[in-house]
KETI-793819 format. One record per atom (N, C-alpha, C, O): residue in one letter; atom name; residue number from 1; y negated, x negated, z negated. Coordinates in pm, whole numbers. Atoms other than C-alpha are relative to their C-alpha. Last residue first. Layout:
BEGIN
<resn = A&name = CA&resi = NUM&v = Y&u = X&w = Z>
...
// end
This chain:
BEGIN
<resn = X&name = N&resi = 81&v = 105&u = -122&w = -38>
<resn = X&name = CA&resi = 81&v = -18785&u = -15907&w = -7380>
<resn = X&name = C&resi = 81&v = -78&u = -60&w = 85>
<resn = X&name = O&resi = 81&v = -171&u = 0&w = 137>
<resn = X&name = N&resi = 80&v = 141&u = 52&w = 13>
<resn = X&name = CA&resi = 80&v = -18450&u = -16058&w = -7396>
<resn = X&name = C&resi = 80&v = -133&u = 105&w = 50>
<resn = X&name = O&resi = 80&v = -138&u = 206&w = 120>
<resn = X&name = N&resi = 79&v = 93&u = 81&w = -89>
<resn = X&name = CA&resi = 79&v = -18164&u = -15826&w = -7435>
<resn = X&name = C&resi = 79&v = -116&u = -67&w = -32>
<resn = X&name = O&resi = 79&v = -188&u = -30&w = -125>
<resn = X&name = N&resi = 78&v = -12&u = 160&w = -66>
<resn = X&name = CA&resi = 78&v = -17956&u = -15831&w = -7751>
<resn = X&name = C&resi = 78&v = -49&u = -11&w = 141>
<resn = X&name = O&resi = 78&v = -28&u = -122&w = 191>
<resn = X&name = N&resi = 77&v = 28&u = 104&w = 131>
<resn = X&name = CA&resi = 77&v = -18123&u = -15512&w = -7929>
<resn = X&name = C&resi = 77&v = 22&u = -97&w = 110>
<resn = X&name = O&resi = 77&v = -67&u = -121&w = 193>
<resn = X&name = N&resi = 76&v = 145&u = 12&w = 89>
<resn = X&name = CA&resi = 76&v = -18054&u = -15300&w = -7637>
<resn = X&name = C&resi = 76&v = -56&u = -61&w = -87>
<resn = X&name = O&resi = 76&v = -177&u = -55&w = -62>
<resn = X&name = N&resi = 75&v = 23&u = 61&w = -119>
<resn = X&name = CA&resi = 75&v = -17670&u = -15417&w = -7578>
<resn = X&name = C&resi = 75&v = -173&u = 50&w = 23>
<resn = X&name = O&resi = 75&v = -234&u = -56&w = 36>
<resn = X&name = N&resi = 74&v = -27&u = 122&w = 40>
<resn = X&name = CA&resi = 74&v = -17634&u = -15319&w = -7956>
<resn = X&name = C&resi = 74&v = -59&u = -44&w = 138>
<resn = X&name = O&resi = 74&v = -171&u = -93&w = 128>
<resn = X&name = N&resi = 73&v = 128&u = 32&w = 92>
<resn = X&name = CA&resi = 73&v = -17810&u = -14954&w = -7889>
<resn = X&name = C&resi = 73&v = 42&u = -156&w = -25>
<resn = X&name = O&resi = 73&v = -63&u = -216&w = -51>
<resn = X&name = N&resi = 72&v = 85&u = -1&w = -69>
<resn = X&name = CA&resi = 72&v = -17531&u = -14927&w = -7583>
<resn = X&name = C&resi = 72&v = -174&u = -44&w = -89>
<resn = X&name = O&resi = 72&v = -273&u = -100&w = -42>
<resn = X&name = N&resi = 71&v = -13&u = 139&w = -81>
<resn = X&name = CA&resi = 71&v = -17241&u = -15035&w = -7779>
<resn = X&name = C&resi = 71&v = -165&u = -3&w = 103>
<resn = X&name = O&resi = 71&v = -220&u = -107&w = 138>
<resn = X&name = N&resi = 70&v = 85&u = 127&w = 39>
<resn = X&name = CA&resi = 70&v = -17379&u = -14807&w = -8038>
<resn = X&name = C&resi = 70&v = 34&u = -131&w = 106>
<resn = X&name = O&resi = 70&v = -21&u = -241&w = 108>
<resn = X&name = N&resi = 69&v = 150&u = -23&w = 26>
<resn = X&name = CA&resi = 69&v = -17351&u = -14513&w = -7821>
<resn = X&name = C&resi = 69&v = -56&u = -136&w = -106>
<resn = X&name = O&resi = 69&v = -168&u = -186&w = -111>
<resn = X&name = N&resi = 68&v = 30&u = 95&w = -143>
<resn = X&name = CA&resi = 68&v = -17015&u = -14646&w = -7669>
<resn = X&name = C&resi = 68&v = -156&u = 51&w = -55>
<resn = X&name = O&resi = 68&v = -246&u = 0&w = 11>
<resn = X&name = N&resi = 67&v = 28&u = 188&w = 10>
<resn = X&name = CA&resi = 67&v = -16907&u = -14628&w = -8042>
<resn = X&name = C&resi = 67&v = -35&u = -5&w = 110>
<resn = X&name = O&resi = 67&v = -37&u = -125&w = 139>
<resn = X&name = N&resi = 66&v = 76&u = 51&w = 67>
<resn = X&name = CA&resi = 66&v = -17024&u = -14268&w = -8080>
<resn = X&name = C&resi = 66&v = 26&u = -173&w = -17>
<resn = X&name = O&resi = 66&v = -42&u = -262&w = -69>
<resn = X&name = N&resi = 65&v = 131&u = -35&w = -22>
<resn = X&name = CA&resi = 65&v = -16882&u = -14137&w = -7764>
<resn = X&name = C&resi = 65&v = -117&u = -64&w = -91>
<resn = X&name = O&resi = 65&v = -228&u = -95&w = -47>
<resn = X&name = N&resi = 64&v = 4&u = 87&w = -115>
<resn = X&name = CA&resi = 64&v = -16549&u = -14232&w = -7846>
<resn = X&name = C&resi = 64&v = -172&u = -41&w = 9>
<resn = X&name = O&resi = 64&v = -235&u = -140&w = -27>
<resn = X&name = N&resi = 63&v = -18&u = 148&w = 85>
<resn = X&name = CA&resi = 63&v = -16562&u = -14085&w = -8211>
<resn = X&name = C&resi = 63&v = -34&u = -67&w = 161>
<resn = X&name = O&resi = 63&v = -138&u = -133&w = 164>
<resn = X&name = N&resi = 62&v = 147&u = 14&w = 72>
<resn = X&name = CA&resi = 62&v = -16666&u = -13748&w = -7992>
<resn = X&name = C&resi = 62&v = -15&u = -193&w = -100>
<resn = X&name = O&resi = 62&v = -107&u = -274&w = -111>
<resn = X&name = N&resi = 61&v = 91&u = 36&w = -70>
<resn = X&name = CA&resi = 61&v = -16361&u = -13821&w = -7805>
<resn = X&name = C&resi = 61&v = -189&u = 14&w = -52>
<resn = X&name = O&resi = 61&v = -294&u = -42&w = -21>
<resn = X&name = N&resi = 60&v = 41&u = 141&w = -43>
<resn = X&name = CA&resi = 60&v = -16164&u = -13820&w = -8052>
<resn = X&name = C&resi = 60&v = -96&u = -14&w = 56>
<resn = X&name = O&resi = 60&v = -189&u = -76&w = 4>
<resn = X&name = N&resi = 59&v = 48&u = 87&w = 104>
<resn = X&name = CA&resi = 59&v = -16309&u = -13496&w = -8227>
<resn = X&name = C&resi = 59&v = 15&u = -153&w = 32>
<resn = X&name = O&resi = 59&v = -66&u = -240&w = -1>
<resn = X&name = N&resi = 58&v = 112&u = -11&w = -22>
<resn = X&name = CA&resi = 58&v = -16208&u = -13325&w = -7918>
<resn = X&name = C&resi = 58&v = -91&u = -73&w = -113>
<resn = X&name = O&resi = 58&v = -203&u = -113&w = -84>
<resn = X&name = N&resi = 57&v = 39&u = 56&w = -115>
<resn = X&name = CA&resi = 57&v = -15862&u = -13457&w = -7916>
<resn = X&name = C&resi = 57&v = -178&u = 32&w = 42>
<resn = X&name = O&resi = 57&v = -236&u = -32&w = 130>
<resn = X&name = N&resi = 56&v = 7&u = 77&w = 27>
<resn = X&name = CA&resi = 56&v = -15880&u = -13266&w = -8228>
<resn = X&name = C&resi = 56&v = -43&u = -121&w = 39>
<resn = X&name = O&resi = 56&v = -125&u = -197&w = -13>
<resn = X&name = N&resi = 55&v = 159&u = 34&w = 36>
<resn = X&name = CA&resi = 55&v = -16023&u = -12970&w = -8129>
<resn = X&name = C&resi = 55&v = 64&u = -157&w = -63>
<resn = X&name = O&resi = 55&v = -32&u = -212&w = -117>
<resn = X&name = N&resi = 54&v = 124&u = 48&w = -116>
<resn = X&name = CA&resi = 54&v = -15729&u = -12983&w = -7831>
<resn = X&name = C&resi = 54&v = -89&u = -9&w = -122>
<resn = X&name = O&resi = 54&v = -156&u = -109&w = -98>
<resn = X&name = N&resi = 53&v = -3&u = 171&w = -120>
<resn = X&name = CA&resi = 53&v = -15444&u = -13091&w = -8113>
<resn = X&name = C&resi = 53&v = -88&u = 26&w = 90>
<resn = X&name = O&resi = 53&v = -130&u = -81&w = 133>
<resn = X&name = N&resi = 52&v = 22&u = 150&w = 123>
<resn = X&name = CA&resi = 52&v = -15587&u = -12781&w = -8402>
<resn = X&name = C&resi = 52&v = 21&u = -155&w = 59>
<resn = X&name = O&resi = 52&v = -41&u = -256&w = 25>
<resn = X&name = N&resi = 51&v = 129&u = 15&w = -23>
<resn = X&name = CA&resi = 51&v = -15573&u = -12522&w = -8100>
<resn = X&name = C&resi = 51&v = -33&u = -115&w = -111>
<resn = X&name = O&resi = 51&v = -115&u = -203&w = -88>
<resn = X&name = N&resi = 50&v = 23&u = -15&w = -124>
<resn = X&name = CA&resi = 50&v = -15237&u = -12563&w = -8045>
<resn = X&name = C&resi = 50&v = -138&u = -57&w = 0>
<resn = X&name = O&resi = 50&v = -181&u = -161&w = 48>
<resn = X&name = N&resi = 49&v = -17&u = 133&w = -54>
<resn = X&name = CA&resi = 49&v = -15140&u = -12589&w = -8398>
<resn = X&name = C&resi = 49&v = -53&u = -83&w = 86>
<resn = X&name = O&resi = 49&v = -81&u = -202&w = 68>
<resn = X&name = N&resi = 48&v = 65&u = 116&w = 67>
<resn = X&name = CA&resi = 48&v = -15289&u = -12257&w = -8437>
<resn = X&name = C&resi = 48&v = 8&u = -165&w = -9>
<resn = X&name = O&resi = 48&v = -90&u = -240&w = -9>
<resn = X&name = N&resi = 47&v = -21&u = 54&w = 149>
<resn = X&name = CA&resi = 47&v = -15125&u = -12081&w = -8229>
<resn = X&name = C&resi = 47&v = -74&u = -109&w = -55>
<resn = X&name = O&resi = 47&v = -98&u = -222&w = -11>
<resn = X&name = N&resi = 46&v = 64&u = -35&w = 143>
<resn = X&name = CA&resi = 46&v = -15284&u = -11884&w = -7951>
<resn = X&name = C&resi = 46&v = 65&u = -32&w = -129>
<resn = X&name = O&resi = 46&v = 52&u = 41&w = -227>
<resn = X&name = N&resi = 45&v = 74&u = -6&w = -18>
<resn = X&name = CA&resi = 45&v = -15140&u = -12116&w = -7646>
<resn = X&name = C&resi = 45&v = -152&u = 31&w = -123>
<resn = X&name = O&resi = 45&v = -251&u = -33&w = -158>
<resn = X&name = N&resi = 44&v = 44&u = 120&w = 21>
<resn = X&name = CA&resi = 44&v = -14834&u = -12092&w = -7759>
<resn = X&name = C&resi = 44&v = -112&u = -75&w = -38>
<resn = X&name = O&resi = 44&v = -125&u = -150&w = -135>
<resn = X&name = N&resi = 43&v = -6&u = -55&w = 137>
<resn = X&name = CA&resi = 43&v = -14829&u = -11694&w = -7748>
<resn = X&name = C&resi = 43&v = 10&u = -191&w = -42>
<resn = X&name = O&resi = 43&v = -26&u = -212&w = -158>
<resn = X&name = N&resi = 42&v = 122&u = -12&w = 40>
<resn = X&name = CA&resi = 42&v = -14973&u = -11756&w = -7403>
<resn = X&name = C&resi = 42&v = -25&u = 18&w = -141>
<resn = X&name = O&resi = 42&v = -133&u = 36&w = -198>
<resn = X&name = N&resi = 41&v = 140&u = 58&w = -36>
<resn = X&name = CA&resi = 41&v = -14747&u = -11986&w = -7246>
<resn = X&name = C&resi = 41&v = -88&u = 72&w = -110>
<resn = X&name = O&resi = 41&v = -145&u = 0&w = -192>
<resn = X&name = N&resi = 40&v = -40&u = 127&w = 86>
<resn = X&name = CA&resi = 40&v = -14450&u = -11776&w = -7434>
<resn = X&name = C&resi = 40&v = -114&u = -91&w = 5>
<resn = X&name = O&resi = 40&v = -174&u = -120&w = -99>
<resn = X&name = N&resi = 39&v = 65&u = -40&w = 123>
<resn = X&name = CA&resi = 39&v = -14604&u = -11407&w = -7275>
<resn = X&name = C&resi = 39&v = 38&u = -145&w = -74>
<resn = X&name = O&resi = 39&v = -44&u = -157&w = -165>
<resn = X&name = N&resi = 38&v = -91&u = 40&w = 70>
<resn = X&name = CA&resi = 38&v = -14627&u = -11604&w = -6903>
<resn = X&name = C&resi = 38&v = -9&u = 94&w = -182>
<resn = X&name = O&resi = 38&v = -120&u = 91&w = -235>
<resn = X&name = N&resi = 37&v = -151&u = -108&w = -7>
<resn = X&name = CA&resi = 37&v = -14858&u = -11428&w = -6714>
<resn = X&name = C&resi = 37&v = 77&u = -29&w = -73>
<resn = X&name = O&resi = 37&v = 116&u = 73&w = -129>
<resn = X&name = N&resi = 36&v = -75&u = 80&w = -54>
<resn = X&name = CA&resi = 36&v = -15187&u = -11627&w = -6791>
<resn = X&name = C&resi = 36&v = 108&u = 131&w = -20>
<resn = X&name = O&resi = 36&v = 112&u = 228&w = -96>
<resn = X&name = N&resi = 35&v = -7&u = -30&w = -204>
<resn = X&name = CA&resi = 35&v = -15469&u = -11380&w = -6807>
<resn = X&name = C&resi = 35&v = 148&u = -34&w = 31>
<resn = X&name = O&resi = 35&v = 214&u = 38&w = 105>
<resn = X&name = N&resi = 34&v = -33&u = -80&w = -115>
<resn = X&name = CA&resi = 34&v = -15468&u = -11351&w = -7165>
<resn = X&name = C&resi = 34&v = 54&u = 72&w = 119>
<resn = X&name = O&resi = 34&v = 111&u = 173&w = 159>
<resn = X&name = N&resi = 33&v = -152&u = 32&w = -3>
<resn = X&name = CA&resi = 33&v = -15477&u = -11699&w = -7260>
<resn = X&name = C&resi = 33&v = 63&u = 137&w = 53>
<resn = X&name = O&resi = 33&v = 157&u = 146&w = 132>
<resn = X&name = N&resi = 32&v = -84&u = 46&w = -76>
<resn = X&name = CA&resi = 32&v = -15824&u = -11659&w = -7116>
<resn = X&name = C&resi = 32&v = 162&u = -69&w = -15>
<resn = X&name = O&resi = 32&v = 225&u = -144&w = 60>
<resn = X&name = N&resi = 31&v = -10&u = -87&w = -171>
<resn = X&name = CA&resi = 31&v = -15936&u = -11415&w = -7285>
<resn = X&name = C&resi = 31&v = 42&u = -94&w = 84>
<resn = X&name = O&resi = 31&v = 113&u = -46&w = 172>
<resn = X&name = N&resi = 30&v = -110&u = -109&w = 11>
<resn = X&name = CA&resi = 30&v = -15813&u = -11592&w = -7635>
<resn = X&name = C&resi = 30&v = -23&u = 130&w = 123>
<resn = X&name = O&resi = 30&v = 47&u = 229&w = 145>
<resn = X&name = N&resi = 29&v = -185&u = 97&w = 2>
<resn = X&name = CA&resi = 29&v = -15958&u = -11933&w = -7539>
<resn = X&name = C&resi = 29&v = 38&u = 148&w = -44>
<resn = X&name = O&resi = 29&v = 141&u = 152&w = 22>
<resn = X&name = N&resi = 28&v = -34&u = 64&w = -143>
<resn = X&name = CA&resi = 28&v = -16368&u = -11740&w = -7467>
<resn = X&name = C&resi = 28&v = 218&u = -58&w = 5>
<resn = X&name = O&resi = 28&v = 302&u = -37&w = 93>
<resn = X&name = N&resi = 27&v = -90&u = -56&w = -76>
<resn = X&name = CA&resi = 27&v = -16298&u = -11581&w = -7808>
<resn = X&name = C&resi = 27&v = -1&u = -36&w = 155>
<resn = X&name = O&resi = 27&v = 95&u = -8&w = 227>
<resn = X&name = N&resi = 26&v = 78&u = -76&w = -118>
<resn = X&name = CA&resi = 26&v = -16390&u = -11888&w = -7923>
<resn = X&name = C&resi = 26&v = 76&u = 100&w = 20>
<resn = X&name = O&resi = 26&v = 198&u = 85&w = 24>
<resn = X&name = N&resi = 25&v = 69&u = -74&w = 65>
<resn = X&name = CA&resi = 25&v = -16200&u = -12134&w = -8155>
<resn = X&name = C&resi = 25&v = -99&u = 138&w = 15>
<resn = X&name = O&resi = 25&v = -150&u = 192&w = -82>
<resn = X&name = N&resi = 24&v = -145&u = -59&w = 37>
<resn = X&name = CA&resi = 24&v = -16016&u = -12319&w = -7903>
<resn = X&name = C&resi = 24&v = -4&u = 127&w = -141>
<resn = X&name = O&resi = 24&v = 85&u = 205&w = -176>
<resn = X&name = N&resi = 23&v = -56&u = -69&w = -100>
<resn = X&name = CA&resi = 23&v = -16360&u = -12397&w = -7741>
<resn = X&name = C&resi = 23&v = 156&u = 105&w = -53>
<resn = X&name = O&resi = 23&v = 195&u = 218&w = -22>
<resn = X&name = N&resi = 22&v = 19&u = -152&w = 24>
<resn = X&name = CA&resi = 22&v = -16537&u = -12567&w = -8012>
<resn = X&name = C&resi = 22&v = 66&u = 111&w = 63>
<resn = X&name = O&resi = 22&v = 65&u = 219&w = 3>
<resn = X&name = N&resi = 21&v = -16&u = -24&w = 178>
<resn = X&name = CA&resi = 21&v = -16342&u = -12900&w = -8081>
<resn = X&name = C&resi = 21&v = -57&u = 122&w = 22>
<resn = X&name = O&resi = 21&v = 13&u = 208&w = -32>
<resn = X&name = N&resi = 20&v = -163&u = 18&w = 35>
<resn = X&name = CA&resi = 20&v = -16256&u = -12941&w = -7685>
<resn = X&name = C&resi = 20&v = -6&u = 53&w = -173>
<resn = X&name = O&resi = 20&v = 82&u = 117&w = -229>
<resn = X&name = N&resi = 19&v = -116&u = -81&w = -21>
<resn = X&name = CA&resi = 19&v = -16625&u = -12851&w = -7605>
<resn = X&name = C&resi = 19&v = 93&u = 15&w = -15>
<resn = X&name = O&resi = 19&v = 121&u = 134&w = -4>
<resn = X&name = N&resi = 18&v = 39&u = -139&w = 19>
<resn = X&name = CA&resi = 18&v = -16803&u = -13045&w = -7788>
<resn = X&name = C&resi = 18&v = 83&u = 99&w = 41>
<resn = X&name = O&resi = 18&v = 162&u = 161&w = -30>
<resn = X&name = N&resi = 17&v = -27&u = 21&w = 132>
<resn = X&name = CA&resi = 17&v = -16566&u = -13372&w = -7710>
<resn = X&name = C&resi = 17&v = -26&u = 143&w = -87>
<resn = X&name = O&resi = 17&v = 58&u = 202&w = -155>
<resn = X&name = N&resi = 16&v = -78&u = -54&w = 3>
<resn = X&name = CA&resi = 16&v = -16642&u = -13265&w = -7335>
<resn = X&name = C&resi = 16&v = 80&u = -22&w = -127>
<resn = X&name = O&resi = 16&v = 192&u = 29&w = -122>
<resn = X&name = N&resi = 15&v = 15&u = -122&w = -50>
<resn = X&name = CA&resi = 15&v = -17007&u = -13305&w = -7361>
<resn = X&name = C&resi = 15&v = 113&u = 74&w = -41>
<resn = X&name = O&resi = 15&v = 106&u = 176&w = -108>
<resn = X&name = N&resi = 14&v = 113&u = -105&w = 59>
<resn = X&name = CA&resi = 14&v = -17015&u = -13601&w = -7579>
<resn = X&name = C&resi = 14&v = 49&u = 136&w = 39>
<resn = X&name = O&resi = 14&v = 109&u = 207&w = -41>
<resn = X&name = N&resi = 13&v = -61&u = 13&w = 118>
<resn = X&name = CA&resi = 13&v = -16735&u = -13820&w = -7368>
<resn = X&name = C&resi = 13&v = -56&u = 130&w = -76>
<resn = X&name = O&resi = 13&v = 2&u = 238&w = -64>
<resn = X&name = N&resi = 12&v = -130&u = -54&w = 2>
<resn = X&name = CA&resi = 12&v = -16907&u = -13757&w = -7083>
<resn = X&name = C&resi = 12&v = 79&u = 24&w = -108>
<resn = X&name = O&resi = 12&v = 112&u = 141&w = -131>
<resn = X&name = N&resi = 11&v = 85&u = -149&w = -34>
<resn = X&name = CA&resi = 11&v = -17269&u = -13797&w = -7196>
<resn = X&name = C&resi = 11&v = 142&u = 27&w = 20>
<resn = X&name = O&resi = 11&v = 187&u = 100&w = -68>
<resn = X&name = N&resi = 10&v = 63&u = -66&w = 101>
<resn = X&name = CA&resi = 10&v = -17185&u = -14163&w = -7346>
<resn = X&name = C&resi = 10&v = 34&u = 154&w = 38>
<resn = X&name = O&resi = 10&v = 112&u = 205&w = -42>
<resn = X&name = N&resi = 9&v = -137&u = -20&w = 103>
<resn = X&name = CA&resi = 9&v = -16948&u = -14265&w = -7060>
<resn = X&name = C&resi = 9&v = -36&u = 108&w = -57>
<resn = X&name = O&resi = 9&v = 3&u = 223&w = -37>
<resn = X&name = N&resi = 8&v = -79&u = -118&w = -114>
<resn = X&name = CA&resi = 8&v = -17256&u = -14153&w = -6801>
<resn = X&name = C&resi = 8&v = 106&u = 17&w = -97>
<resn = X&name = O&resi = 8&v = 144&u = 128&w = -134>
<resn = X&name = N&resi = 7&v = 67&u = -138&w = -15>
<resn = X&name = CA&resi = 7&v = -17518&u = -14354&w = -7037>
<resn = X&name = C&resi = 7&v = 136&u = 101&w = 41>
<resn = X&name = O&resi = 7&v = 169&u = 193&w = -35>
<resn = X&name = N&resi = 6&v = 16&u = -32&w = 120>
<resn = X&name = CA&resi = 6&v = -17254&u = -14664&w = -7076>
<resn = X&name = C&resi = 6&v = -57&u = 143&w = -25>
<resn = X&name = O&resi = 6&v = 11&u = 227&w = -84>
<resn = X&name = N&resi = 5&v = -98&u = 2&w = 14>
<resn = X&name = CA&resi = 5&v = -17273&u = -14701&w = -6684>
<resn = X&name = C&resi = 5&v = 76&u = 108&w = -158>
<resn = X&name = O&resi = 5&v = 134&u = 216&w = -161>
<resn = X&name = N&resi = 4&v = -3&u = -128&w = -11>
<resn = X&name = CA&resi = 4&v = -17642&u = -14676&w = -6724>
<resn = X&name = C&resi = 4&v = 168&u = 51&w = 56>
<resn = X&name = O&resi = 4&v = 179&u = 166&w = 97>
<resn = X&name = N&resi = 3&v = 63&u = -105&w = 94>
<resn = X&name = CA&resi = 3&v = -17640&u = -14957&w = -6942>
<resn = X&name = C&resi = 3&v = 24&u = 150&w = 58>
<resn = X&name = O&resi = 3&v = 61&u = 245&w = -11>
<resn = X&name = N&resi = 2&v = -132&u = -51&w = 101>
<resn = X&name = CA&resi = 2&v = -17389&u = -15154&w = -6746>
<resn = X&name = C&resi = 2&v = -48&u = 94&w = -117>
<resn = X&name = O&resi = 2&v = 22&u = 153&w = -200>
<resn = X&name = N&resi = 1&v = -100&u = -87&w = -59>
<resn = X&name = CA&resi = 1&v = -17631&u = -15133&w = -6442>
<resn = X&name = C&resi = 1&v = 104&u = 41&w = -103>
<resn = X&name = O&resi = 1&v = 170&u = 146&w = -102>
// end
């Protein structure tokens, strides 16, 4: 059960790690700053800084992702067969 626990982290982590580091980079993030009404929100929004703390936070979580991926290849190894 704690394996496929581990699985769900794994894939979470992963998915939205990808996305946080590619996303702010996209013109997908500059149509949707866009929309927002605010012009300060959105001139925030498109600074570089901005987008340099979500891909970053997206790079944690990719680090995340890769130690619950060996926690899961370690807890493989140490079962009995």
């Amino acid at each position: 059960m704690q394996s496929v626990q581990g699985a769900i982290s794994l894939y979470t982590f992963s998915v939205l790690g990808v996305f946080l580091l590619a996303a702010p980079w996209t013109p997908m993030w500059e149509q949707a700053s866009l929309v927002l009404g605010s012009d300060l929100l959105r001139t925030w929004l498109q600074s570089g800084w901005v987008r340099g703390v979500v891909s970053g936070l997206g790079a944690l979580d990719l680090i995340v992702a890769a130690q619950e991926a060996g926690e899961i290849l370690r807890s493989f190894r140490s079962e009995p067969r």
